[in-house]
C-alpha positions, -999 to 999 in steps of 0.1 A, spaced: -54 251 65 -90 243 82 -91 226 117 -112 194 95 -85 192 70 -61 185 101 -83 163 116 -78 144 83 -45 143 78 -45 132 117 -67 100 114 -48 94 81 -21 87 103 -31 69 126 -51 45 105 -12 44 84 -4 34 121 -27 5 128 -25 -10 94 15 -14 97 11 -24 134 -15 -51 124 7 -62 95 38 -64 122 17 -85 143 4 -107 115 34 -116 96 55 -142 118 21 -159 126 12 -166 86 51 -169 76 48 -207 85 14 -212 63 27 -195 36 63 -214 36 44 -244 38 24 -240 7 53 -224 -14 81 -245 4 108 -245 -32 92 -216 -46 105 -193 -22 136 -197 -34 134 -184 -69 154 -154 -67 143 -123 -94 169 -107 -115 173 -69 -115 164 -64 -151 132 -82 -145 123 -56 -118 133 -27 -139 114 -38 -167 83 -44 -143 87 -11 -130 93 9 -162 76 -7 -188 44 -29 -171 33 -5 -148 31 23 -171 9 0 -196 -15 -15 -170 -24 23 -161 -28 34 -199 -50 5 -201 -71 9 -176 -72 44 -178 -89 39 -212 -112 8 -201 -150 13 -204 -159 21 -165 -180 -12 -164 -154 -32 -174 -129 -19 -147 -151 -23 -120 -156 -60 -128 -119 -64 -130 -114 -49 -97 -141 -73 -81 -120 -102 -97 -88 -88 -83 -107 -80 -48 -120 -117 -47 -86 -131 -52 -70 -109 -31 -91 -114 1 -101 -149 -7 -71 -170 -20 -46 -147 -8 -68 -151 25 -64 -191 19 -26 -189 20 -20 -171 52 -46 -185 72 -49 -225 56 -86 -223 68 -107 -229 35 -136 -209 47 -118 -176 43 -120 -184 7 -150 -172 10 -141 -136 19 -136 -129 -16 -172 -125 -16 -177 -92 12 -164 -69 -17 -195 -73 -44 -218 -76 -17 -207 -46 4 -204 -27 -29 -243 -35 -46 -258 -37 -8 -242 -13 20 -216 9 1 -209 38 20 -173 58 32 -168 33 63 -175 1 40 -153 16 11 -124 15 38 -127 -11 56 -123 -31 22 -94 -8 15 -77 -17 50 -85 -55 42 -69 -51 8 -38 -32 15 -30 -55 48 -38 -87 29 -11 -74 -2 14 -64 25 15 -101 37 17 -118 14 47 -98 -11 63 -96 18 73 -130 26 82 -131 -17 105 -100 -25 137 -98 -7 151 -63 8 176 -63 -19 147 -68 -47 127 -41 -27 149 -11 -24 155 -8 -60 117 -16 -72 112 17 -47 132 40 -63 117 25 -98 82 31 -85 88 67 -75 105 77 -107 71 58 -125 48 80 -100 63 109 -105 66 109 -143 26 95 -143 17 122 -119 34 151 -131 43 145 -166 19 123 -186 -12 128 -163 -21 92 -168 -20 85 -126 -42 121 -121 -70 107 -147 -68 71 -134 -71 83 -99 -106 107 -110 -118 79 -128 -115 52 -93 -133 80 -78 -164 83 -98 -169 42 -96 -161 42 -57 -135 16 -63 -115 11 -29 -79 23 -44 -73 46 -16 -82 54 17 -105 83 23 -111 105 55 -141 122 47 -146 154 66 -148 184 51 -128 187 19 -113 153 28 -79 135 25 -69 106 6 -40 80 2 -37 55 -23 -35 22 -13 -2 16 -37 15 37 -15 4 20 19 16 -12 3 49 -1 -7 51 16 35 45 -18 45 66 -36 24 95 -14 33 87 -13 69 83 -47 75 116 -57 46 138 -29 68 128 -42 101 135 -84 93 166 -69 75 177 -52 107 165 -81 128 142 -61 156 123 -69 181 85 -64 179 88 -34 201 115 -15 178 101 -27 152 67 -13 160 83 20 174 98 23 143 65 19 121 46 47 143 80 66 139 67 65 100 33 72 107 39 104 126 63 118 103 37 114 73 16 135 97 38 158 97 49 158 58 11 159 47 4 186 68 37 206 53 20 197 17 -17 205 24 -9 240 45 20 253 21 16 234 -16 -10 240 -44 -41 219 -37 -34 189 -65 -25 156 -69 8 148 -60 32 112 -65 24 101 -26 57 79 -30 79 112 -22 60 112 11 69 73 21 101 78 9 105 106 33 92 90 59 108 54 59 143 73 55 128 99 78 121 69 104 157 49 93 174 84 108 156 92 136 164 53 148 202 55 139 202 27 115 215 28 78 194 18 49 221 -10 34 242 -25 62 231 -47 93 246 -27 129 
């Protein structure tokens, strides 16, 4: 493996790092705004069978879809979903109307100053603003068995009907911001599905356990450095290919759960 391609896998990291450790940071500040918009809503409660059926039957479909959608079409759709996801979503952290109004940096970044740093920092935006808000709906319970669901969904997408591995060329060739990409030399991606799901299950794990800001954020960078270490194990000793990046956040939340003595079910 080249000296770049580690320098890659490196930042990768780190920037895995700082987008859990601004999520950990952000969350008990917007929990309040967010209760107070939601207040009796939070209750609702999903059923199992809803989440298996989400898992194995939606999310298969909304890849075959738009896998198969003209490559106009899907970018439009992705501006929709970027404008509500940094402007409403913004809306109900924050209660400040004027972030509304964020919805708008994707377009114009994209039509006016796209380049790699641009393409990320929407990315980062994306993926922090997601983690925030799902958070403080799915419960740990809820969350632990949509994991395992996802994984089995990546894996058979990745490795069995290619749908994820054409989806994912296709993102490419629009410069949709899906993933985060370090650029030098070959490069190194991640998708942003799979920083999502990191952040949901760092931050679910660490309320469930009930730690302090400083476990809880030694615990995140506990995560981060073991997906260091696992996607430098892929990249130096695997085919070069696409690969279900859930096995890697698997291994490194139960990794992380380990190293910290804590089990994955019960309170200590």
């Amino acid at each position: 493996m080249t000296f770049e391609k580690l320098i890659n896998i490196a930042i990768l990291s780190l920037v895995i790092g700082i987008i859990l450790t601004i999520c950990l940071f952000l969350r008990g500040r917007f929990a309040a705004n967010f209760k107070s918009i939601f207040k009796e809503s939070l209750n609702v409660k999903l059923e199992n069978r809803y989440v298996i059926l989400f898992a194995l039957l939606l999310i298969p479909a909304v890849v075959y879809i738009l896998k198969n959608l003209d490559k106009d079409v899907l970018l439009y759709i992705y501006f929709i979903a970027g404008f509500l996801i940094l402007g409403p979503v913004g809306y109900i952290l924050t209660r400040n109307k004027a972030v509304l109004l964020s919805g708008l940096i994707y377009p114009v970044l994209y039509f006016n100053y796209w380049n790699t740093y641009t393409f990320n920092l929407i990315a980062v935006l994306l993926a922090i603003s997601l983690i925030l808000l799902i958070s403080n709906i799915i419960s740990w319970s809820v969350l632990k068995l949509l994991f395992v669901l996802l994984m089995i969904m990546d894996i058979a997408l990745v490795f069995i009907t290619r749908d994820m591995v054409a989806f994912g060329h296709k993102i490419l060739v629009l410069q949709i911001p899906i993933l985060i990409h370090i650029p030098f030399g070959e490069g190194v991606s991640i998708g942003l599905g799979d920083i999502f799901i990191t952040g949901l299950l760092s931050l679910g794990f660490t309320k469930e356990k009930e730690f302090s800001y400083n476990r809880s954020l030694r615990f995140v960078w506990i995560i981060a450095a073991l997906f260091f270490i696992i996607l430098y194990l892929v990249n130096a000793y695997l085919p070069h290919q696409m690969y279900p990046a859930t096995i890697f956040v698997g291994l490194s939340f139960i990794g992380a759960i380990v190293l910290t003595g804590y089990t994955l079910c019960r309170k200590t």
